[in-house]
N, C-alpha and C positions, 0 to 999 in steps of 0.2 A: 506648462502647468496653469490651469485655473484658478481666478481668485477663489473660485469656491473649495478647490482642492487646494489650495496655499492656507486656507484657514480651516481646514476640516483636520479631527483627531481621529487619533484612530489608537487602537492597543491592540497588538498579538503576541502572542510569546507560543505558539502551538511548534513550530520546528526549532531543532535544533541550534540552528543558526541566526536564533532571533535577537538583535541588535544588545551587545554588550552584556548577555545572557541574560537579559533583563525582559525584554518586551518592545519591539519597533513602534514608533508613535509617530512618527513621520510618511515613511514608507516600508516596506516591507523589505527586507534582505533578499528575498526571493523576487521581487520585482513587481508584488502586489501594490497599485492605488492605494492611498486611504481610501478613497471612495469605494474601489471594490472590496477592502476589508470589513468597512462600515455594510454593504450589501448582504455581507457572505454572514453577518453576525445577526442582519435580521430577518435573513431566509431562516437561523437556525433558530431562531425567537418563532418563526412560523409553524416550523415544525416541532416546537413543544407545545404549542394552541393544537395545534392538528392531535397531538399525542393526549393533551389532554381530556381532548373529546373520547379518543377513539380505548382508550386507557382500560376500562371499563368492559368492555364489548367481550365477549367469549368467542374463541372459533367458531362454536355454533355459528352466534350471532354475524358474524364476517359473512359466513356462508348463503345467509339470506340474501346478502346482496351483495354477493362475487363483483360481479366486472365494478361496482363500484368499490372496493376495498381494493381490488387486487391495482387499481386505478390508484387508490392512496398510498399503498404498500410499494407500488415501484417510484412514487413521488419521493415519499421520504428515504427509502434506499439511495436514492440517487442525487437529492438534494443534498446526503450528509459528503455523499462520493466529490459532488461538486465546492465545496468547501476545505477538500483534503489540500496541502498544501502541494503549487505546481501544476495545480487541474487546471482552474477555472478562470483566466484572469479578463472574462468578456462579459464588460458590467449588464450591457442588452441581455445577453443569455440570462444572467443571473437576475436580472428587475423582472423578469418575464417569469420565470421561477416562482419570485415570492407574490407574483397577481395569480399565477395559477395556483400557490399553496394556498391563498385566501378565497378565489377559487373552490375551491374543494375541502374548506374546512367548512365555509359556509350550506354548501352541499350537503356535507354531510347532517350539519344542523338540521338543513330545510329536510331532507328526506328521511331520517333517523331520528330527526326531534332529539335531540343531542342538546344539553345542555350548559353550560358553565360560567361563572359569575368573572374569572381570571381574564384579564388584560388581555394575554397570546391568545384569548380565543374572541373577544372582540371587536380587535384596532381595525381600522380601515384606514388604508393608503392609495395613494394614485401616482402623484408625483413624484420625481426624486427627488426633492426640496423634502417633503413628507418622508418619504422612507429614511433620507438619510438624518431626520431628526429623530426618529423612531427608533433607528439603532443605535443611536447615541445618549437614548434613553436606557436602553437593554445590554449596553457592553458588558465585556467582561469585570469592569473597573467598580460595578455597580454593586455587586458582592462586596462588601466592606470587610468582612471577616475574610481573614488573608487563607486560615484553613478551610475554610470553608467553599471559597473561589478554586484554593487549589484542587481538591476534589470533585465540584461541578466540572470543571476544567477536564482534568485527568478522564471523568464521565465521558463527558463529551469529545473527548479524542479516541479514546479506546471504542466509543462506539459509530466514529469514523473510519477506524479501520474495518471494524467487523462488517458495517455498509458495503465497503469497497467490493471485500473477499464475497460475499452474498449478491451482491450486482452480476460479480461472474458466473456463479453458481447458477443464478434468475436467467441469463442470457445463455445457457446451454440447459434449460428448463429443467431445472434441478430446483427445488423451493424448498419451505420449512416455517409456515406461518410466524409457529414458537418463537423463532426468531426475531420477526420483526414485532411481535408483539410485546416483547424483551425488550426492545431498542423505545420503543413506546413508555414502558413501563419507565425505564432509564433517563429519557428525555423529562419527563416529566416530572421527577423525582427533583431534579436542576432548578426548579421551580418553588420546590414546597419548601419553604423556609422554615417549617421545625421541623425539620432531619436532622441530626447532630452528626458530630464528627464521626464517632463510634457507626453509625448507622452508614455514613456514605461512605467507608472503608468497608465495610458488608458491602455494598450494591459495588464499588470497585470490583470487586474479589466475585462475585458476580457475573459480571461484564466478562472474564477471563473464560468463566464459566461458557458461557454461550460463545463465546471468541475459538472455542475449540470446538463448539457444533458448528460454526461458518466454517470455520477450514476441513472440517470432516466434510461439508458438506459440500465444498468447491472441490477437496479432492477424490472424490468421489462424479462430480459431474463431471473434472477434468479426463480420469481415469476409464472412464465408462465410455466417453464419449471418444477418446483418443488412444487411448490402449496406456498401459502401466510404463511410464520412463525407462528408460534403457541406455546403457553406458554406449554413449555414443562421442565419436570424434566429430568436433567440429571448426570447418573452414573459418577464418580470422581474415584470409584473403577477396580477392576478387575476380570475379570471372571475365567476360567479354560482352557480357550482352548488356543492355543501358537494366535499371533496378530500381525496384519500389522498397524504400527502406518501414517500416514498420516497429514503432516501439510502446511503451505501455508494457500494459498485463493480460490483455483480452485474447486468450486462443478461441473461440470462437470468432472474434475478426478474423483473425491471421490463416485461420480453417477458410472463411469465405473467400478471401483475397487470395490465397494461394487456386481455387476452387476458378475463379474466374480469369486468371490468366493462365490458365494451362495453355501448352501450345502458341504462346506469343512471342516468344523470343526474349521475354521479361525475366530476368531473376528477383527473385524475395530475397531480402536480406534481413534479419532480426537487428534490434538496438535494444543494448542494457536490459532492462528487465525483460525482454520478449525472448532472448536468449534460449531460455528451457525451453522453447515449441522445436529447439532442433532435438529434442532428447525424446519429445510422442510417436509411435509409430506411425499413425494414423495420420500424422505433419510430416513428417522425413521421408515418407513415402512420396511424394512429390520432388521429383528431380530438380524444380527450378527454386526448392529452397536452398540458396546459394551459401549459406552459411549467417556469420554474424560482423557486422561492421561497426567498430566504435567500441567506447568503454563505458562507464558508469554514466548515467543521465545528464551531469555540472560539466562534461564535455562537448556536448551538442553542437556549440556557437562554431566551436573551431571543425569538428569533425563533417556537420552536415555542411560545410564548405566544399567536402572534398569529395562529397557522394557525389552530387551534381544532379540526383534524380527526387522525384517528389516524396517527401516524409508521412506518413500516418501517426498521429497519437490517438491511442485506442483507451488512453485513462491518462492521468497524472504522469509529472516529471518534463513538464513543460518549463525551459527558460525562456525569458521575452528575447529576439532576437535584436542582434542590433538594426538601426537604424538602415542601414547601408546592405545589412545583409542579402547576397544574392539567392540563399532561398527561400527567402518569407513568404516570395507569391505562389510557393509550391509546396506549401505545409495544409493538411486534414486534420480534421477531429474527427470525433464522434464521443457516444455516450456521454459521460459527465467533464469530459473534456474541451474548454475551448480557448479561443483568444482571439481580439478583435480583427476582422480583416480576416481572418484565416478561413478558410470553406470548410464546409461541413457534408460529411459521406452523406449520400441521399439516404433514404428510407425508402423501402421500397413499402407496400399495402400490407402486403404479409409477415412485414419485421423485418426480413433482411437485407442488407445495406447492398448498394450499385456502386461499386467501384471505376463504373467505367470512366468518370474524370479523372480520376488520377491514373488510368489505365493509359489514355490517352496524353496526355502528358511522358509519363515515364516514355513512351515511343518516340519522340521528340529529343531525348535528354541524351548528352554523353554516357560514356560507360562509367561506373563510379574510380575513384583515384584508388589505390592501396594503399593504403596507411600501415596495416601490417602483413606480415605473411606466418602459414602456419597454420595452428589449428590447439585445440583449447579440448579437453574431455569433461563431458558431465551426462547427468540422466542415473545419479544414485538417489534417488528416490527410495520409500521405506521400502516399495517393494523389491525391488533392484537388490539393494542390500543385503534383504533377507535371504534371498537367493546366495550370497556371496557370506551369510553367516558361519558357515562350517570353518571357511577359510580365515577368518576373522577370528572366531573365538583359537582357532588353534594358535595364530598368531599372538594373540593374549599370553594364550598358557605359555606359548613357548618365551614370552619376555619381549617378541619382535617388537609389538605393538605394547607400548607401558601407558598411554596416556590418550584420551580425546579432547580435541577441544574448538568446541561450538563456536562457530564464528560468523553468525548469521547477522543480519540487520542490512540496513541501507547504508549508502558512501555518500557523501557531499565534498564539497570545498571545502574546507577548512587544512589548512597545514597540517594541525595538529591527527590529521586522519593517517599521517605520512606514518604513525604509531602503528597499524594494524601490519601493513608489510613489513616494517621494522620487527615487527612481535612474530612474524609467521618467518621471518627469514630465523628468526634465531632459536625455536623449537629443535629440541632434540630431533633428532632423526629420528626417535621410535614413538616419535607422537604423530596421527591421523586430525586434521582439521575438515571438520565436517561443516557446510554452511549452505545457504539458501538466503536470498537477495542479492542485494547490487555492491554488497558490500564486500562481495568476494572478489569482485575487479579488482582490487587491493594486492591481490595475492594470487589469481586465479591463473597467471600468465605467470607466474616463475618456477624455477625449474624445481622444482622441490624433490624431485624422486618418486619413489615408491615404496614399500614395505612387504615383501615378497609377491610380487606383480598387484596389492593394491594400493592404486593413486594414496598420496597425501594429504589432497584435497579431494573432498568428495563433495560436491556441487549437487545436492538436493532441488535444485529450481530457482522457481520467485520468491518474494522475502511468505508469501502464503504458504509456500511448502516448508516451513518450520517446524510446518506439523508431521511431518515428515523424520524430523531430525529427533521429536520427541516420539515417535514410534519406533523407531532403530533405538532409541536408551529403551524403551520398554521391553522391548526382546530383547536385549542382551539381558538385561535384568533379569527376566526370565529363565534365560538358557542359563544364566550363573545361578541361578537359585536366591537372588539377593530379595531383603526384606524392604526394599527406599531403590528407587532408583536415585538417590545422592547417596547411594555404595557404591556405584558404579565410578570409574577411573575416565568421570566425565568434568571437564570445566566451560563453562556458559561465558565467553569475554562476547555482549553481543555492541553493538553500535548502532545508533539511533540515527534517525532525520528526522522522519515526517512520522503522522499517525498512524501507518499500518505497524510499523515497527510496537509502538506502545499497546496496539491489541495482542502481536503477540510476546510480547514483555506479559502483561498480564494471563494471557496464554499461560505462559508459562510457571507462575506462581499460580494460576489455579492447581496446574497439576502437581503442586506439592517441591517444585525443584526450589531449589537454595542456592546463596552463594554464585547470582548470576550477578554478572559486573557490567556495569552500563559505564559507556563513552560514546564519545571524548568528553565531552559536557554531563553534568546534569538538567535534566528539565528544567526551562525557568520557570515553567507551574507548576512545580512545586516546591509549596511552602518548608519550613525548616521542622515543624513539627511534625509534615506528615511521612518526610523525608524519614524521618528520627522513626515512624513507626515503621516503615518498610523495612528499615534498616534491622530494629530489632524482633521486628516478629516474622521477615522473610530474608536476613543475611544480605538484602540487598548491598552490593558496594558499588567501587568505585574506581577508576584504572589511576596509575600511576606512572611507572615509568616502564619500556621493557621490561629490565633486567630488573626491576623489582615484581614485576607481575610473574613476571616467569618464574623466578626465586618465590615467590608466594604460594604462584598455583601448584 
């Protein structure tokens, strides 16, 4: 460590696991620098300058000058992507970021005659000495009203998630201006110091709002472009041939890379969130997708030990490796993802990524080790389901099926996660756990049964396809004739990490549900009052023990 980094602060509290539920100020739990957290705070100070300019501007006006918007519009998509917790920990990547976001805020000035007297539209930096005093002007810490941080806060992570889900949608050319114009509007708002409490519980509530156009709108590009999920079995084992493991969220990578080794002798394998690409038809159609290798993303260090062949991260859920580890020199990024030292997938002219270095590589490499054997079902997706509705609701009538219960979100370290598989082993038999993320590794590999030939668990996807899980309540809703989908003999226990989770938390309270219970923690941003409103004006709770939640729900 640096003296510079030995005497540099820092403040994050945005995951789950952030030091003593309080806020890391040293380093980060997740393996973040101060220095890169100090970075990552005034790339997002840049991108409320840039929002402020562009704040203002109509569709129309965007339209006049496309390639230079659509040039801003995938800056800031991507700069919030790069901020997500586990993406980005490559301080170069991210200084390079925020010279291009001044860059382009400046641009916009000069060519648009854009405006504004506000600081973020402004500062000029060059050095890291500069930057890193600039965001230690701009933290989080700077907000003195503690409600008031909390809800800038809570803004700006819910509209890190909806970045993410929208990056994917942009990269399988699926768009929706609205959107990013929202994220602008939102950004900005972080800023205006007379908004009151009342007023950023509206723009909260909001952000939910648009958080449901990003995931209609990614599944939608996913779907169109891959064909509708489908209950499929899938290999947990290993084949013969040496393998490219691949994790993240991006099926349009995982489309390319399967696309370019056809015929090599290479198998694909999916990690953690990449999982769902074996349930597309239009990805499973390729024989050399070998299945899935590994568990929830906090397992990496020890598993990609055993693969032995070169890794891909196509987004987030990066851990630092250790020192000593033998495949650091064989780990990719790409998109909003990096880490120092690590390579990055080429670009080709046209946008599409060259896999051939790591193509090359895998040929070289052992066959991966077996860690497990067997095989794992999912690909219940809403539309999947709805298919399988007749058989479901009869199951209802008949008493088979009494209870669902939602069990989506993301998995991390912590012990206390050891709750989720304790709570799913001890459900009655005549309840269905429906989920989507990485949270379902918890529970996704035990033997739980069936309920007249349907699974227990019904594996909806990525933590995005949530939206998924809230269309299946809305047709059963439907098919029952009920007035609230909170009629329905549905219970929300979800679990949190990082910020895609909290977009769709707020997801989900846009569309009216109650009585959704967050674990294992509470946010540490947020504050006690604004808690106190969630709680009484959307049921928001809180998990306890098993057998008291169970006994509850």
């Amino acid at each position: 460590m640096t003296n510079r980094e030995e005497k540099m602060k820092m403040f994050c509290f945005q995951c789950q696991e952030t030091a003593g539920n309080k806020g890391c100020t040293i380093m980060g739990v997740c393996g973040k620098k101060a220095v890169t957290a100090n970075l990552q705070d005034l790339l997002i100070y840049t991108l409320k300058g840039i929002s402020i300019l562009r704040e203002k501007l109509s569709l129309e006006d965007r339209l006049k000058n496309k390639e230079l918007h659509e040039k801003v519009d995938y800056f800031i998509v991507n700069s919030l992507f790069i901020t997500i917790t586990n993406s980005n920990f490559d301080d170069e990547a991210i200084k390079k970021a925020i010279l291009l976001g001044i860059n382009l805020r400046e641009e916009l000035k000069n060519v648009l005659k854009l405006k504004s007297s506000h600081d973020s539209t402004l500062f000029k930096i060059k050095t890291l000495d500069e930057m890193i005093t600039k965001a230690q002007e701009v933290s989080v810490l700077n907000t003195i009203n503690e409600d008031i941080r909390s809800l800038r806060e809570l803004t700006i992570y819910g509209l890190k998630g909806m970045a993410a889900y929208y990056e994917h949608a942009r990269n399988l050319k699926f768009e929706n201006p609205e959107i990013v114009m929202f994220i602008e509007k939102a950004l900005s708002a972080t800023l205006n110091d007379k908004l009151t409490v009342p007023e950023l519980i509206n723009l909260v509530l909001e952000i939910g709002k648009y958080g449901v156009d990003a995931m209609a709108l990614l599944d939608s590009a996913n779907t169109k472009t891959f064909g509708n999920p489908e209950i499929s079995k899938v290999s947990i084992g290993v084949r013969s041939n040496p393998g490219i493991l691949i994790s993240g969220h991006d099926l349009n990578d995982i489309h390319q890379l399967l696309e370019q080794t056809k015929d090599m002798g290479i198998d694909i394998y999916t990690h953690s969130e990449m999982l769902p690409a074996n349930y597309y038809p239009e990805l499973k159609k390729y024989p050399h997708l070998a299945g899935n290798y590994g568990n929830a993303w906090w397992k990496q260090k020890e598993e990609f030990e055993t693969f032995n062949g070169p890794i891909v991260f196509t987004t987030n859920c990066i851990v630092p490796p250790k020192a000593e580890a033998s495949y650091k020199d064989r780990v990719f990024t790409t998109n909003a993802s990096g880490y120092p030292g690590w390579k990055r997938i080429k670009i080709n002219p046209d946008g599409t990524k060259d896999f051939s270095e790591v193509i090359e590589i895998a040929k070289n490499c052992k066959v991966p080790i077996a860690i497990e054997e067997g095989s794992i079902v999912g690909g219940f997706a809403h539309n999947q389901v709805v298919q399988l509705a007749d058989k479901i609701v009869e199951a209802i009538k008949s008493g088979a099926i009494k209870k669902f219960y939602v069990m989506g979100g993301c998995d991390g370290r912590m012990k206390s996660r050891e709750y989720y598989t304790e709570f799913a082993k001890n459900l009655s038999k005549d309840t269905i756990i429906l989920t989507a993320g990485c949270a379902k590794y918890r529970y996704n590999k035990l033997n739980l049964g069936d309920i007249n030939g349907i699974p227990r668990v019904l594996d909806a996807g990525q933590c995005n396809d949530s939206y998924s899980l809230v269309l299946i309540a809305l047709k059963l809703k439907e098919l029952f004739n009920l007035e609230s989908i909170n009629d329905l003999p549905i219970v929300y226990n979800i679990a949190w990490y990082e910020q895609k989770a909290v977009i769709v938390l707020l997801a989900l309270l846009h569309l009216g549900i109650k009585n959704i219970h967050v674990g294992p923690t509470i946010p540490a941003f947020l504050s006690q009052n604004v808690l106190n409103v969630l709680i009484e004006k959307l049921n928001l709770g809180t998990i306890s023990t098993v057998n008291e939640d169970i006994k509850n729900f």
